[in-house]
C-alpha positions, 0 to 999 in steps of 0.5 A: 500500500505504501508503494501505491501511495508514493505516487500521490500528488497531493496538489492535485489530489490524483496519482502521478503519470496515471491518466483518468482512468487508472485514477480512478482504478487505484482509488477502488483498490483503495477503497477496497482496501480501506474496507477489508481492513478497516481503515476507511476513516483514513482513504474518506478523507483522501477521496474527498480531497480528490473529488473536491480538487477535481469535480469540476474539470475532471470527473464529467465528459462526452463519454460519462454515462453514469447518469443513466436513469435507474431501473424501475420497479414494477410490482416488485420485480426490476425493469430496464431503464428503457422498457 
C-alpha cells in the first residue's frame, strides 16, 4: 500500500503519470482496501480531497454515462431503464 501511495500528488489530489482512468482504478483498490481492513476513516478523507480538487474539470465528459436513469420497479420485480 505504501508503494501505491508514493505516487500521490497531493496538489492535485490524483496519482502521478496515471491518466483518468487508472485514477480512478487505484482509488477502488483503495477503497477496497480501506474496507477489508478497516481503515476507511483514513482513504474518506483522501477521496474527498480528490473529488473536491477535481469535480469540476475532471470527473464529467462526452463519454460519462453514469447518469443513466435507474431501473424501475414494477410490482416488485426490476425493469430496464428503457422498457
Amino acid at each position: 500500500m505504501q508503494a501505491l501511495l508514493s505516487f500521490y500528488n497531493q496538489d492535485t489530489a490524483l496519482f502521478s503519470n496515471a491518466g483518468w482512468w487508472n485514477n480512478a482504478n487505484t482509488f477502488e483498490a483503495l477503497i477496497d482496501y480501506a474496507t477489508l481492513s478497516g481503515s476507511v476513516q483514513d482513504i474518506g478523507s483522501m477521496l474527498s480531497v480528490a473529488y473536491d480538487k477535481n469535480a469540476q474539470a475532471h470527473f464529467f465528459n462526452n463519454y460519462y454515462d453514469d447518469q443513466v436513469r435507474p431501473p424501475r420497479r414494477t410490482a416488485g420485480r426490476q425493469v430496464a431503464a428503457d422498457d
